[in-house]
Backbone of each chain as ProteinMPNN parsed JSONL, in Angstrom:
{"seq_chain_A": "XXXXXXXXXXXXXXXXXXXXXXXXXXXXXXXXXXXXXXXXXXXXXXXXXXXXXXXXXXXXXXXXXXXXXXXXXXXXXXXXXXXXXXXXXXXXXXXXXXXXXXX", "coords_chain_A": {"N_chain_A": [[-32.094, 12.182, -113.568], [-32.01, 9.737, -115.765], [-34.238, 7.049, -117.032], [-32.449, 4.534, -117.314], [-29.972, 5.129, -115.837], [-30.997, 5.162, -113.571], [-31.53, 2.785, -113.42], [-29.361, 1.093, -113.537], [-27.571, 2.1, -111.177], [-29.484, 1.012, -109.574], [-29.173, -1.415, -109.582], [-25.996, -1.514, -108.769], [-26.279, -0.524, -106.094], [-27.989, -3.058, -105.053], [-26.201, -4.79, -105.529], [-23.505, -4.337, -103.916], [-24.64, -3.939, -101.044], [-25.893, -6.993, -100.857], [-23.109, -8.157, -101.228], [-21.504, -6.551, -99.498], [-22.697, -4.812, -97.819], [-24.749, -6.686, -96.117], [-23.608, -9.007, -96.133], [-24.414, -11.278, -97.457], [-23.85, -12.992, -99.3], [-25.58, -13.844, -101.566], [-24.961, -13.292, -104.444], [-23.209, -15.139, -104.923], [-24.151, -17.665, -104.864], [-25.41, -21.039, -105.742], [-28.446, -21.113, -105.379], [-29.494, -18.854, -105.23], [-28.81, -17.841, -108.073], [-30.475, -20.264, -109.172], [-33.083, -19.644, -108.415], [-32.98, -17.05, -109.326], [-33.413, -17.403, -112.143], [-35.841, -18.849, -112.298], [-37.643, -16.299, -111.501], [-37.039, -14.605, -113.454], [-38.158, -15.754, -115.896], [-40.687, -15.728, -115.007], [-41.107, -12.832, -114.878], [-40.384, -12.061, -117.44], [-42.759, -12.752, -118.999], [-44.926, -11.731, -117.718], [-44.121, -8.809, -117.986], [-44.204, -8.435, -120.571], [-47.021, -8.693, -121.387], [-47.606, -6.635, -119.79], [-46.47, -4.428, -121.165], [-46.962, -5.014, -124.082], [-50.028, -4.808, -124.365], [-49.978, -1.956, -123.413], [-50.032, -0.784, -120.753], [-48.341, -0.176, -119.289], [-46.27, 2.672, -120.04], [-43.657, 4.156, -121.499], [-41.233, 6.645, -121.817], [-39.313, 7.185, -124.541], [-36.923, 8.657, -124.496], [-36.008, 8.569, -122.009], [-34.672, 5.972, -121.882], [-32.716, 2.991, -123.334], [-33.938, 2.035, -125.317], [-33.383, -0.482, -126.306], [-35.362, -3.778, -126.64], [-36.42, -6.304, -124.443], [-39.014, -9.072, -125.035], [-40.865, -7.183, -125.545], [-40.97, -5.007, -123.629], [-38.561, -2.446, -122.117], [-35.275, -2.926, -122.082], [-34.478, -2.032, -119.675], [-35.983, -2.727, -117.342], [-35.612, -5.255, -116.747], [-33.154, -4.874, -115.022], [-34.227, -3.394, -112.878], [-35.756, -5.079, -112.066], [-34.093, -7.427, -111.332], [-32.464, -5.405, -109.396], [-34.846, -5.039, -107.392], [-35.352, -7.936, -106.652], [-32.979, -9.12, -105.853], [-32.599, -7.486, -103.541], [-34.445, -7.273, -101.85], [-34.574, -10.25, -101.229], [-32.072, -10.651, -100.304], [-32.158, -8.963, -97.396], [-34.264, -10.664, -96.794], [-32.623, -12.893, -96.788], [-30.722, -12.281, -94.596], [-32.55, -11.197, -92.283], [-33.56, -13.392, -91.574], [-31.002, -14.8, -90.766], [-30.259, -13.371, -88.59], [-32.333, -13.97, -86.827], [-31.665, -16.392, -86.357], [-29.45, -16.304, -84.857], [-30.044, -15.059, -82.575], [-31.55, -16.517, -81.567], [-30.181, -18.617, -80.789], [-28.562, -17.358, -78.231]], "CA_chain_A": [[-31.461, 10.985, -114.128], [-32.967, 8.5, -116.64], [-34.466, 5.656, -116.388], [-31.136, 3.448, -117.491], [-28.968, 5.822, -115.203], [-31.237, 4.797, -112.063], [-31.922, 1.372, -113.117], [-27.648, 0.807, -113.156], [-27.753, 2.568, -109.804], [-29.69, 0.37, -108.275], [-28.175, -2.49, -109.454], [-24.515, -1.561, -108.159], [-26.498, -0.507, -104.657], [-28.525, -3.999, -104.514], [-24.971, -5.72, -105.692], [-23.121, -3.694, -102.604], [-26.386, -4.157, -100.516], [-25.492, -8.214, -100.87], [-21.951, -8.58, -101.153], [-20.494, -5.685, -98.632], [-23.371, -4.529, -96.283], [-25.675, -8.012, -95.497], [-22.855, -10.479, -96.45], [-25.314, -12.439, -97.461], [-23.269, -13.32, -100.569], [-26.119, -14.111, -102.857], [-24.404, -13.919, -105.609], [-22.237, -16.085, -105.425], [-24.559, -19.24, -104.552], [-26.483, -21.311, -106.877], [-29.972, -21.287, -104.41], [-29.46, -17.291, -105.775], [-29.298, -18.073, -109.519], [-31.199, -20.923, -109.988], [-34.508, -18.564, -107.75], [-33.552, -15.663, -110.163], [-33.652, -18.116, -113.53], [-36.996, -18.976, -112.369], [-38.028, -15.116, -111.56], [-36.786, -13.866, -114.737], [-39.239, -16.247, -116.826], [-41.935, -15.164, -114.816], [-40.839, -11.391, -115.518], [-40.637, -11.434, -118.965], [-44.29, -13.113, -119.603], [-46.066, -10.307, -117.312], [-43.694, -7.416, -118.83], [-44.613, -8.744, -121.749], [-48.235, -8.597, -121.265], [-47.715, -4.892, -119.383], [-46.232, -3.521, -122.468], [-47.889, -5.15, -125.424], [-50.954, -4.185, -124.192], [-49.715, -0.48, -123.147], [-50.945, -0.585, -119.637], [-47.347, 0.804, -118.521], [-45.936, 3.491, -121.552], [-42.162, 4.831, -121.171], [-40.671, 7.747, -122.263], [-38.445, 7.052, -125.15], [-35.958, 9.894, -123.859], [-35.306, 8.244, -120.56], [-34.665, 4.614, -121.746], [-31.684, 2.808, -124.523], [-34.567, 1.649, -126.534], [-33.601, -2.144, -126.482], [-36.216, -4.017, -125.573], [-36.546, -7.818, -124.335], [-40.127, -9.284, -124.551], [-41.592, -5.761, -125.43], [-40.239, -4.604, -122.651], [-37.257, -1.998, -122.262], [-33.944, -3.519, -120.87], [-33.601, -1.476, -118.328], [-37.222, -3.205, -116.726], [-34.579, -6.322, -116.159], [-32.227, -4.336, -113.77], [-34.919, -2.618, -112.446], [-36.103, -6.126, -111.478], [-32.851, -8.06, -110.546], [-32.25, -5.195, -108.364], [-35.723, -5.392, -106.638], [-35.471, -9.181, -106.16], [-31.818, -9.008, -105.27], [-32.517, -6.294, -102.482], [-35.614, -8.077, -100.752], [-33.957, -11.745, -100.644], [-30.187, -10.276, -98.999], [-32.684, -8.743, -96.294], [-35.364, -11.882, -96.13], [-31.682, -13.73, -95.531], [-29.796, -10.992, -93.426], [-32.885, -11.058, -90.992], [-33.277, -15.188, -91.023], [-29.822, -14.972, -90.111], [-30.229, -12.756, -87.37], [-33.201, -14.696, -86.057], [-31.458, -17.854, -85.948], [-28.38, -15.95, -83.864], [-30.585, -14.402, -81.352], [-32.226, -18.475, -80.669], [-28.999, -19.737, -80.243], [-28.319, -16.668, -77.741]], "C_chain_A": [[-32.454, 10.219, -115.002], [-33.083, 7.445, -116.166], [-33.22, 4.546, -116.013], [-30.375, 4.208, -116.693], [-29.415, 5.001, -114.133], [-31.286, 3.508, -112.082], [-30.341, 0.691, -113.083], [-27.636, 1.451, -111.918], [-27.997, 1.646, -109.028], [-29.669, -1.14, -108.144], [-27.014, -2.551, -108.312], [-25.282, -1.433, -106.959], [-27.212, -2.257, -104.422], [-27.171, -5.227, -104.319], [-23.855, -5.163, -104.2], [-24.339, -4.308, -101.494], [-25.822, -6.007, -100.031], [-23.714, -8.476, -100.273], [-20.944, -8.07, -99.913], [-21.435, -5.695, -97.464], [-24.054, -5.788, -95.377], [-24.443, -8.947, -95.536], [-23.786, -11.324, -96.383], [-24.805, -13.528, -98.357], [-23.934, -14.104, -101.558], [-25.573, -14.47, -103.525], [-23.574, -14.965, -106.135], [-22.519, -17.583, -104.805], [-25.52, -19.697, -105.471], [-27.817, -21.257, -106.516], [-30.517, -19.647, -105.245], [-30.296, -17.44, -107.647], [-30.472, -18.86, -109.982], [-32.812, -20.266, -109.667], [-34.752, -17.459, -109.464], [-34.103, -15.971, -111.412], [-34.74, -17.825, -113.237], [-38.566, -17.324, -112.186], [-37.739, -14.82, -112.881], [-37.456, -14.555, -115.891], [-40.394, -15.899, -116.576], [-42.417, -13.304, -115.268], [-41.441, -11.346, -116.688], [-42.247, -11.963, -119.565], [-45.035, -11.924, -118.721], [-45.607, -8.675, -117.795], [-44.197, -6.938, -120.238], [-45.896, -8.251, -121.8], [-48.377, -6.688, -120.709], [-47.517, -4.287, -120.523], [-46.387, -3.678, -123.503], [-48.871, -4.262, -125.696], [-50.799, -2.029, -123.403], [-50.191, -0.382, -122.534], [-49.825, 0.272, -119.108], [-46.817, 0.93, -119.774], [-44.467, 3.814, -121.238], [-42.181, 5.65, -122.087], [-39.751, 7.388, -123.13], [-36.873, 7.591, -124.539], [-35.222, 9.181, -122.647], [-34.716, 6.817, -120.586], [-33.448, 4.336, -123.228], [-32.553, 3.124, -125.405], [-34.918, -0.071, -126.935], [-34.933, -2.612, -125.895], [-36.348, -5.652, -125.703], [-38.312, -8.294, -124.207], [-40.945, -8.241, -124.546], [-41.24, -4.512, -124.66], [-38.428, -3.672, -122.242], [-36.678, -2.794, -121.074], [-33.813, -3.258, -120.101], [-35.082, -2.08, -116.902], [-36.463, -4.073, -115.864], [-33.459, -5.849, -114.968], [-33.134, -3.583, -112.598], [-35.927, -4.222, -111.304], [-35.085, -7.286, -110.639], [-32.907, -6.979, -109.383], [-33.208, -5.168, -107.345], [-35.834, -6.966, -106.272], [-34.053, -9.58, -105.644], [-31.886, -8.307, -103.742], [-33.528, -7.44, -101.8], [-34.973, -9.54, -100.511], [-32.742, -11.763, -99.968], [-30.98, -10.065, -97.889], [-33.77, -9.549, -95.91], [-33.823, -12.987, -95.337], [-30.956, -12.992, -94.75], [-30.977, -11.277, -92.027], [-33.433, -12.548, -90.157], [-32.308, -15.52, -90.312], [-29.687, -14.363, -88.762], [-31.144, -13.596, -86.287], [-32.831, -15.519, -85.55], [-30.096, -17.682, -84.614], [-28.972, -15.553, -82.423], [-31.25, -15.968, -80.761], [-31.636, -18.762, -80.169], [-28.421, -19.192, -79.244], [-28.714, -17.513, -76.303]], "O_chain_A": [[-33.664, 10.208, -114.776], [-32.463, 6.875, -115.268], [-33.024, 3.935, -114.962], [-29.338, 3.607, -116.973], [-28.636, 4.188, -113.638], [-31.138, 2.887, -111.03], [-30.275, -0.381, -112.481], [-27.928, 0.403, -111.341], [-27.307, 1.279, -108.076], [-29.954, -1.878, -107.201], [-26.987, -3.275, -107.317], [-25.067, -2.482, -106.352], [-26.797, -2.725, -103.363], [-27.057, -6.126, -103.486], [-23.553, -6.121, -103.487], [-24.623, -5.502, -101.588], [-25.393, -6.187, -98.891], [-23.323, -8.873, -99.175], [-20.001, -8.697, -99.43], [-21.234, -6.3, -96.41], [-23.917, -5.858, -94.156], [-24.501, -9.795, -94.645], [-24.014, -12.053, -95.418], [-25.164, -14.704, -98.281], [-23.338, -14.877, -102.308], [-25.364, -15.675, -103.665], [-23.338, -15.452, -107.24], [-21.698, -18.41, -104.406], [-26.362, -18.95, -105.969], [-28.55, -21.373, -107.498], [-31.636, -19.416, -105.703], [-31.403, -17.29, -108.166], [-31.283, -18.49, -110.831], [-33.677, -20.36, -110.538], [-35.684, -17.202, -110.226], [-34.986, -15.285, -111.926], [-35.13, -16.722, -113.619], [-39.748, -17.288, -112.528], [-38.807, -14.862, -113.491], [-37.357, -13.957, -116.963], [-41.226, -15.706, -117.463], [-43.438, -12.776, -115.709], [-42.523, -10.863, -117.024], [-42.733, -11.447, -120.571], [-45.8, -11.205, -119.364], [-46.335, -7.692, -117.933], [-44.455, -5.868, -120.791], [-45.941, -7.158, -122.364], [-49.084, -5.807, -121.197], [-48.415, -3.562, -120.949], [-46.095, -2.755, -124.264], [-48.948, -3.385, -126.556], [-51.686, -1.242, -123.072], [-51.253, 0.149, -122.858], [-50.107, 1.324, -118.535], [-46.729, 0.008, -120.585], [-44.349, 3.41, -120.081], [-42.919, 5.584, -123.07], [-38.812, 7.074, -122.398], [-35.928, 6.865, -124.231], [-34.014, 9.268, -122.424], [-34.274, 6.361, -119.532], [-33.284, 5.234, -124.053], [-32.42, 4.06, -126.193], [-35.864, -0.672, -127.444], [-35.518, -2.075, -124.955], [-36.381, -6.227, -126.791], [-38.898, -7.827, -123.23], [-41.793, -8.188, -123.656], [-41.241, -3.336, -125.024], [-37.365, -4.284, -122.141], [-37.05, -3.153, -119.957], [-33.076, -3.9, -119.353], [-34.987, -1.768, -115.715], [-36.448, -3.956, -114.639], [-33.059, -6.642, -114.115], [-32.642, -3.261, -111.517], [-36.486, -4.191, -110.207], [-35.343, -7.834, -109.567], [-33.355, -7.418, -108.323], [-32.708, -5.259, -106.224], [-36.641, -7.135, -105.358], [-34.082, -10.549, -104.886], [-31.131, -8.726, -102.865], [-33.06, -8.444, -101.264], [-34.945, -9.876, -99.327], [-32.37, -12.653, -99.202], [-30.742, -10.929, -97.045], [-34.309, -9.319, -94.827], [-33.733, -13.537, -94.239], [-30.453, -13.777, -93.946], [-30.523, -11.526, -90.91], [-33.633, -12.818, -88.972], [-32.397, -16.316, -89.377], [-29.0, -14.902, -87.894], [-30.776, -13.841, -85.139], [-33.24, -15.811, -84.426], [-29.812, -18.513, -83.752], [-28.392, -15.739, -81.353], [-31.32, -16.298, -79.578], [-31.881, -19.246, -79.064], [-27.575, -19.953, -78.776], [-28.558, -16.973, -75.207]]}, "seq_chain_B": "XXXXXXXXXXXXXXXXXXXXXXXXXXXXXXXXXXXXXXXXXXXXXXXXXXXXXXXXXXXXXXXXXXXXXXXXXXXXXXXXXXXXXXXXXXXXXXXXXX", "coords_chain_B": {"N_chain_B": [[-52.294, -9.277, -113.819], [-51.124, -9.225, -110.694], [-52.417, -11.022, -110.238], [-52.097, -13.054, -111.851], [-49.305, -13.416, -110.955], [-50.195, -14.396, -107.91], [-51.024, -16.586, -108.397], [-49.156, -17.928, -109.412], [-47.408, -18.182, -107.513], [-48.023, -18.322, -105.158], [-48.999, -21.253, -104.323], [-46.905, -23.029, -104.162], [-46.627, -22.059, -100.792], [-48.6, -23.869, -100.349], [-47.675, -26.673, -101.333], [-45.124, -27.005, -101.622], [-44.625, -26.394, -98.777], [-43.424, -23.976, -98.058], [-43.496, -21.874, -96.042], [-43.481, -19.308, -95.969], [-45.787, -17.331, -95.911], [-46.494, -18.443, -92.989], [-44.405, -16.833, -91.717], [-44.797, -14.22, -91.92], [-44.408, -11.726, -90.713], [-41.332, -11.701, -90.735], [-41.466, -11.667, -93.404], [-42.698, -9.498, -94.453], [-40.946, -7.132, -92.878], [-38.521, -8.05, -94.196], [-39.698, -6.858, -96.486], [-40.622, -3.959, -96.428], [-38.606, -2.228, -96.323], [-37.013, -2.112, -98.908], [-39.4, -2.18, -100.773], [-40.007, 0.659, -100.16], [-37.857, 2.158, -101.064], [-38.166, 1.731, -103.84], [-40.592, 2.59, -103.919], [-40.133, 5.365, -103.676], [-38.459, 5.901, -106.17], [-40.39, 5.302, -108.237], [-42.337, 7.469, -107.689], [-40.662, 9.63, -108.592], [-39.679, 8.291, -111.033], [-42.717, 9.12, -112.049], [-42.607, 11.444, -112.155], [-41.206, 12.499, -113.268], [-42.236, 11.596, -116.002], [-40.314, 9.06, -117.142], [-41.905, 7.054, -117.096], [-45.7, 5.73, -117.935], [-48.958, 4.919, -116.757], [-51.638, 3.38, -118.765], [-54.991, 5.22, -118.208], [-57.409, 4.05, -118.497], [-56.796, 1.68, -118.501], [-56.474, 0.465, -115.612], [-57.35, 0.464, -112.141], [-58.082, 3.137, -111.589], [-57.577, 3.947, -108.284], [-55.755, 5.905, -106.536], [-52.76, 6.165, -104.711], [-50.565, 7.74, -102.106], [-48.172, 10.059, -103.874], [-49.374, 10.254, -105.87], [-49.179, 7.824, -107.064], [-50.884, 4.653, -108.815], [-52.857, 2.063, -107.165], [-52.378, -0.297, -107.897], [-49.459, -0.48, -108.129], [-48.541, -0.088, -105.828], [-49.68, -2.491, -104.478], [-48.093, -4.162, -106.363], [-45.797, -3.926, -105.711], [-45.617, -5.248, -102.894], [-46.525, -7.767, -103.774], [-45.447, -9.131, -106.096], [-42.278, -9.336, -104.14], [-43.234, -10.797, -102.254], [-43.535, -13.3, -103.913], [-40.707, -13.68, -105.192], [-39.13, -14.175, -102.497], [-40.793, -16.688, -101.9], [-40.234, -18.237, -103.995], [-37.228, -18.759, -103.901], [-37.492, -20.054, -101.658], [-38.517, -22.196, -102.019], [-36.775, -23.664, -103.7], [-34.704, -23.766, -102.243], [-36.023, -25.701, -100.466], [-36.264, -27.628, -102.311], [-33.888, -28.359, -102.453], [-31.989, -29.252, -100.695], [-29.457, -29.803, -100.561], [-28.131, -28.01, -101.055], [-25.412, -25.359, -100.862], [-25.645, -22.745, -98.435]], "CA_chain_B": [[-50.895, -9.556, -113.607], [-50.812, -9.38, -109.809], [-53.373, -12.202, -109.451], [-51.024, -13.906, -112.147], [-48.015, -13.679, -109.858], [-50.402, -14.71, -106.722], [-51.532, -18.255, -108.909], [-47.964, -18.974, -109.929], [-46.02, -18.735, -106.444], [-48.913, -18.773, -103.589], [-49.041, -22.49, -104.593], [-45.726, -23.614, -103.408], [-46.708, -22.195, -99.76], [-49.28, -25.313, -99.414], [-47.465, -27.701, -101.722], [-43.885, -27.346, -100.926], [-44.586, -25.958, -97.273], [-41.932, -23.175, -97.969], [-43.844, -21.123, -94.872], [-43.385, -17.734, -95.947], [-46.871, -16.783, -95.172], [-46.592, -18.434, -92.163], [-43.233, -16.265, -91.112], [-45.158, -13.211, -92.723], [-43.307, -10.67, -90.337], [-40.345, -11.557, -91.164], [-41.179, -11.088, -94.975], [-43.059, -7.98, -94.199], [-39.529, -6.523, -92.532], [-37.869, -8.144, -95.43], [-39.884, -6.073, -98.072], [-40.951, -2.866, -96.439], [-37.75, -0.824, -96.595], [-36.204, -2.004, -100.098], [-39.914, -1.307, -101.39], [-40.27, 1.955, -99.524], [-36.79, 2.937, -101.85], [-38.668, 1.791, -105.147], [-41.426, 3.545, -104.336], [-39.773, 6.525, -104.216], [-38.19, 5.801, -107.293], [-41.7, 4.832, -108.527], [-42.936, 8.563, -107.765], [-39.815, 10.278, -109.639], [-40.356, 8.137, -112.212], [-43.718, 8.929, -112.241], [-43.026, 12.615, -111.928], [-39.893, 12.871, -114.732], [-42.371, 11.01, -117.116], [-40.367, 8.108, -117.306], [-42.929, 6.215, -117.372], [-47.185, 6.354, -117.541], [-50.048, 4.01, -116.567], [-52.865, 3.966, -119.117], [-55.792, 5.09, -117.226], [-58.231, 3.169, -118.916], [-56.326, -0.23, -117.534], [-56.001, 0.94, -114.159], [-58.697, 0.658, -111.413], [-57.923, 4.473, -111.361], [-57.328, 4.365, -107.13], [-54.213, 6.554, -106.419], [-52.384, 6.319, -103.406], [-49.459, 9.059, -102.048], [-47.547, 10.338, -104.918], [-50.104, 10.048, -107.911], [-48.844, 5.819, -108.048], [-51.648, 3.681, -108.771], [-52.889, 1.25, -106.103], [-51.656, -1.213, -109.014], [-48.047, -0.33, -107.761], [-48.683, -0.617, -105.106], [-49.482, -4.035, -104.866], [-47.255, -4.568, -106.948], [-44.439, -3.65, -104.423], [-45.637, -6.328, -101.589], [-46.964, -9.405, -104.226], [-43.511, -9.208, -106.361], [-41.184, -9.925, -103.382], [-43.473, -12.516, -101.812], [-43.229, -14.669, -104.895], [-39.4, -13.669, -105.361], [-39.344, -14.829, -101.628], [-41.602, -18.165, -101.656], [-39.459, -19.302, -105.251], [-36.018, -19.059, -102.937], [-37.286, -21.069, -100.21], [-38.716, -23.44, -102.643], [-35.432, -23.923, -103.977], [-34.233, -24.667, -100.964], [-37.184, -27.17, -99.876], [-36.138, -28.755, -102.93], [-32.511, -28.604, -103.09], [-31.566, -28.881, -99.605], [-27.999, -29.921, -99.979], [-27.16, -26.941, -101.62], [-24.946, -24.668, -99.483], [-26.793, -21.674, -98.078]], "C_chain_B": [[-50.458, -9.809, -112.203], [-51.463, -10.643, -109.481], [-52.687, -13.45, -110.412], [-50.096, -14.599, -111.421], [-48.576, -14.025, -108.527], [-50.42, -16.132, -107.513], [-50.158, -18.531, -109.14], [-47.001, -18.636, -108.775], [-46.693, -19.019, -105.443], [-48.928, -20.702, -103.275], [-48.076, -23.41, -103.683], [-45.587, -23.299, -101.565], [-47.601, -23.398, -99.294], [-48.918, -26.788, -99.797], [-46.213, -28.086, -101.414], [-43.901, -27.115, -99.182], [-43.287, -24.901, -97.39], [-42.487, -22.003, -96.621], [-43.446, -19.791, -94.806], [-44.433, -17.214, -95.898], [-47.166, -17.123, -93.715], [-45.689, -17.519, -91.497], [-43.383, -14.905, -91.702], [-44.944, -11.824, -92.343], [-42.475, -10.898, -90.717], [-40.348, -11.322, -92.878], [-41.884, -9.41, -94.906], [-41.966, -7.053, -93.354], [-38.398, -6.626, -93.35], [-37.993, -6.801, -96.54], [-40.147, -4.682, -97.834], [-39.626, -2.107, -96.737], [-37.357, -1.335, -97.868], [-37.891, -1.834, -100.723], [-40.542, -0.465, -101.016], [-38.964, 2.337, -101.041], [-37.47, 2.461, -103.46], [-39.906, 2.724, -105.301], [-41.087, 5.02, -104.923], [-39.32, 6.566, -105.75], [-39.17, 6.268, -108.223], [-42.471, 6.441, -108.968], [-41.569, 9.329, -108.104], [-39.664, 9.723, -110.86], [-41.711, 8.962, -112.851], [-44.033, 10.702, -112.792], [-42.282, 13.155, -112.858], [-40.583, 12.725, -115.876], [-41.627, 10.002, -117.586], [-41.022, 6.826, -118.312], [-44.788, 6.537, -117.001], [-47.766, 5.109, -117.317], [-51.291, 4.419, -117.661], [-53.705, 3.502, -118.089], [-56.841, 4.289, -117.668], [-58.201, 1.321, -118.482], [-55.918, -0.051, -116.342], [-56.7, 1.078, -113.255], [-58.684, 2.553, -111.071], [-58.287, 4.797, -109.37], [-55.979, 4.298, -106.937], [-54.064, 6.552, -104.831], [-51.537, 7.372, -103.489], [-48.644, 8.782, -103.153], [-48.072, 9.8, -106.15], [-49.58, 8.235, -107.689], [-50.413, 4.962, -107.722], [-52.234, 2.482, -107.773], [-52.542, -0.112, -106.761], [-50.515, -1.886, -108.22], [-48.178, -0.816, -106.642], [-48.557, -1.679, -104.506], [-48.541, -5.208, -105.302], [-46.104, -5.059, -106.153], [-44.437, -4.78, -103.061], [-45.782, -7.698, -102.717], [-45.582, -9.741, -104.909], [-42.281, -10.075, -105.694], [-41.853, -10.836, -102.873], [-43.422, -13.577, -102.628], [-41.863, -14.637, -104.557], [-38.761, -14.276, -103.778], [-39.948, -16.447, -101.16], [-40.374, -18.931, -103.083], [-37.638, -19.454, -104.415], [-36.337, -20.169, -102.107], [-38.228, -22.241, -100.579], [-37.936, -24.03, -103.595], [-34.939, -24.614, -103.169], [-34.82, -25.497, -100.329], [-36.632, -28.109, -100.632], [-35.023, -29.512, -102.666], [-31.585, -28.298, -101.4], [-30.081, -29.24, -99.555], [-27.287, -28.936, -100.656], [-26.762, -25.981, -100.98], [-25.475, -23.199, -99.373], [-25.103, -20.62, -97.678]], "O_chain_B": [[-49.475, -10.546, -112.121], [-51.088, -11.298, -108.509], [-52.661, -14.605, -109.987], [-49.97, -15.808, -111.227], [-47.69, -14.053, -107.673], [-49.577, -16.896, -107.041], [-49.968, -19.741, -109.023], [-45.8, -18.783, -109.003], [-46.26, -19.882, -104.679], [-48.872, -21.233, -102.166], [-48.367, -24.222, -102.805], [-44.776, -23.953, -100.909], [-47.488, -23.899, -98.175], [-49.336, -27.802, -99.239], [-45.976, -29.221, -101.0], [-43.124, -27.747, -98.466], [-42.243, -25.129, -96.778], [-41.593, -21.221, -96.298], [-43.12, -19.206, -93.774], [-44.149, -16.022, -95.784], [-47.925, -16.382, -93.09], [-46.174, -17.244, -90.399], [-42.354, -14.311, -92.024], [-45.127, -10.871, -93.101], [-42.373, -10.082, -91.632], [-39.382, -10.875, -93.495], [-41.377, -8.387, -95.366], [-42.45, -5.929, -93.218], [-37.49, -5.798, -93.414], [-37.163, -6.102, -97.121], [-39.993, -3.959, -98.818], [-39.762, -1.224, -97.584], [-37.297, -0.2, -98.34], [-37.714, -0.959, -101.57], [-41.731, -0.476, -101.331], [-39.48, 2.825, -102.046], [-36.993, 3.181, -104.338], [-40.235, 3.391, -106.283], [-41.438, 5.624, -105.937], [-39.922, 7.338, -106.497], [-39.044, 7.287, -108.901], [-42.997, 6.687, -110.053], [-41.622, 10.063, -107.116], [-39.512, 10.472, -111.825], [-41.708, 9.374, -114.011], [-44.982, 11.172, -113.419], [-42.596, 14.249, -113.327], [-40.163, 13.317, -116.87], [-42.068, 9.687, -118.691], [-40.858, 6.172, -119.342], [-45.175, 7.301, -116.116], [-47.11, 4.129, -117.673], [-51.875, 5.498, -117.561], [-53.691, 2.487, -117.393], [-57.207, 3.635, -116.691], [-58.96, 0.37, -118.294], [-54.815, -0.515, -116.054], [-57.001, 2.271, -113.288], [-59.432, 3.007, -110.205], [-59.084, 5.682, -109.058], [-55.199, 3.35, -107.033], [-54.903, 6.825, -103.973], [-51.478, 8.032, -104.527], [-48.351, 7.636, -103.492], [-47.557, 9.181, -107.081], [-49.898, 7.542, -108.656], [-50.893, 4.745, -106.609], [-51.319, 1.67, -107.91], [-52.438, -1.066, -105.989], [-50.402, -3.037, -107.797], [-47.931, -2.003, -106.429], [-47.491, -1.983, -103.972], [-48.295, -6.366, -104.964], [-45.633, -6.185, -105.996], [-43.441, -5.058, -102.391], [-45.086, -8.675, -102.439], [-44.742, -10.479, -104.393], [-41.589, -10.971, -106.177], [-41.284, -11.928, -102.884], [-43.279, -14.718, -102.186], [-41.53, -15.432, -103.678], [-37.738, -14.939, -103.953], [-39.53, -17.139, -100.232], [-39.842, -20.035, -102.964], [-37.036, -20.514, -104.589], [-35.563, -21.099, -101.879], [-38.654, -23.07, -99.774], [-38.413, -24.906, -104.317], [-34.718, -25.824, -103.221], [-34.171, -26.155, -99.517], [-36.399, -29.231, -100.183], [-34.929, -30.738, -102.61], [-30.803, -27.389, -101.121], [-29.47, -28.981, -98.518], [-26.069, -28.95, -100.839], [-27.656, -25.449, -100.321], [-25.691, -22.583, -100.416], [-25.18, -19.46, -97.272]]}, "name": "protein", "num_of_chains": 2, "seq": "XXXXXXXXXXXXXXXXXXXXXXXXXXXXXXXXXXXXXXXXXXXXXXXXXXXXXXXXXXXXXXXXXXXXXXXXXXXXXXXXXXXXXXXXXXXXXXXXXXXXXXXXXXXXXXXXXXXXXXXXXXXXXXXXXXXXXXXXXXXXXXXXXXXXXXXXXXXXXXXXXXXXXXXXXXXXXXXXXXXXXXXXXXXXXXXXXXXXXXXXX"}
């Protein structure tokens, strides 16, 4: 698979992941968005800096081509779904913690 | 870049008190399995060509599967910011519904 194949992949699994398996329902709270706003500025200034300077190279072949901040597009899904995935399971196991207290 | 992303979120654990280093199992159970599944990624990337590391910007120490001890790194400092900027959201913005 290519890069943009896996990095839509693991979107739809981090978007499932949230919405179906943790019910954590991220997405659909502003504590979610307004976190990711502030992730996704920090992104694009160190992507930036990774791929100006050609410290990380891509494969033309495996990627659209677009690129935000130097940076191919598919870096951005590749990052939503890594900060999507770790904050459903930092709140999935807060939530559990706080059920087992009240036990 | 990693010591970037430690100066611009470590901050908010002693200024907001968001206590995600203090509760540092529970983020270390948070982050190990979703980046255990990037790693892998990480090393089929790595192995399709994808993507490369120049070695010249790279302390050149490899861990399992050829990835950089970079990545590494990468994979735990990442989610503890993306972790500490949530729950300094919510320090701030506490009447917002969880």
């Amino acid at each position: 698979m290519s890069y943009t194949q896996l990095a839509i992949v693991a979107v739809v699994c981090a978007v499932l992941f949230d919405l179906l398996v943790a019910r954590t329902q991220l997405l659909k709270r502003r504590v979610f968005w307004t976190s990711y706003a502030i992730i996704l500025s920090f992104q694009l200034l160190t992507n930036w800096w990774l791929t100006s300077r050609n410290i990380v190279m891509y494969n033309p072949a495996t990627i659209v081509g677009l690129r935000i901040a130097s940076a191919p597009i598919e870096d951005l899904l590749f990052g939503f779904a890594l900060v999507l995935g770790v904050l459903t399971n930092w709140m999935r196991i807060g939530a559990l913690e706080k059920r087992r207290q009240q036990l | 870049m990693i010591a970037f992303t430690v100066v611009g979120s470590f901050w908010l654990e002693i200024f907001l008190k968001v206590r995600v280093l203090a509760r540092i199992k529970r983020a270390l159970q948070a982050i190990w399995p979703i980046a255990s599944i990037f790693i892998i990624w990480d090393a089929y990337a790595i192995k399709s060509s994808h993507w490369r590391f120049d070695k010249a910007q790279v302390l050149g120490i490899y861990g399992p599967f050829g990835i950089p001890l970079e990545e590494y790194l990468f994979f735990f400092f990442v989610p503890i910011a993306a972790i500490m900027t949530i729950e300094a959201v919510r320090t701030v913005k506490k009447d917002w519904p969880l």
